[in-house]
N, C-alpha and C positions, 0 to 999 in steps of 0.2 A: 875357368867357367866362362862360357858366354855370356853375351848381350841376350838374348833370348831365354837360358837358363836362371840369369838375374832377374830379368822380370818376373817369370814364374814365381819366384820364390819371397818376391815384394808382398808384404800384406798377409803373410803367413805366420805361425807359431814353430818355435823351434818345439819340437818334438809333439807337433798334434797330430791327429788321425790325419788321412790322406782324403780320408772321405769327407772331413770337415775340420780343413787347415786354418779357417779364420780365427780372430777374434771371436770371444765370448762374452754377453755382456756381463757388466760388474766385475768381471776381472780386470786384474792390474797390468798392464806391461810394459817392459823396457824394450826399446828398437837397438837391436845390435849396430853398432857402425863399423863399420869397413872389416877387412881380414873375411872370414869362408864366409861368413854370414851373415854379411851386408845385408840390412834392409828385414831381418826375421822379426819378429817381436818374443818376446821372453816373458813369461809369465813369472810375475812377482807378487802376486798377490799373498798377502801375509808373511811379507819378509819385512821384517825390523830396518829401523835406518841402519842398524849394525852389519847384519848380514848383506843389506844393497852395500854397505860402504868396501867390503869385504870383497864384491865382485865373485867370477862366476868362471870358472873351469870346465867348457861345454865340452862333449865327446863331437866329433866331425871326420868324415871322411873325405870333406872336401880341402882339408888342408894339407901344408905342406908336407906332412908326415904321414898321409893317406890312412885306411883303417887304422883305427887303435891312437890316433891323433886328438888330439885336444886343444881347441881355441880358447883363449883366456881374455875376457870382458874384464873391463872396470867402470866405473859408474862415470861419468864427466861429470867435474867438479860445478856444482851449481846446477847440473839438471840431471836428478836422481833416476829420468824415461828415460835416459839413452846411455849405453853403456859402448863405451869404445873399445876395438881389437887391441890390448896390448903383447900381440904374438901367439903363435902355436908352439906345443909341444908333444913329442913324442908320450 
């Protein structure tokens, strides 16, 4: 991915309309860090501390395993908004 295709993609929801990729208010979200999808936000709204600690197994095509590929979040220890790349998997 580019510098260009990164920025696009800053400031967006993993899996929202294209028509209206933003934030919404009163929902929750977690910022993806590093790995395909740097910089997305994650809606968590209504997830227990259990299931954030649990972390999150996103579908992606931008990863190393192209379609059908899945990047794997975990939460950072002490700050429940940001969930770190811990790899992708076929």
């Amino acid at each position: 991915m580019d510098r260009d295709d990164e920025q696009l993609l800053r400031g967006r929801v993993y899996g929202a309309d294209h028509e209206h990729p933003g934030p919404v208010p009163g929902q929750r979200y977690a910022e993806l860090v590093g790995g395909p999808l740097d910089g997305l936000l994650f809606d968590i709204t209504g997830w227990t501390p259990n299931e954030i600690d649990t972390g999150v197994a996103l579908p992606t095509e931008l990863g190393q395993f192209g379609a059908g590929g899945r990047a794997m979040y975990d939460p950072r220890p002490g700050d429940p908004h940001r969930f770190d790349c811990s790899g992708d998997f076929p």
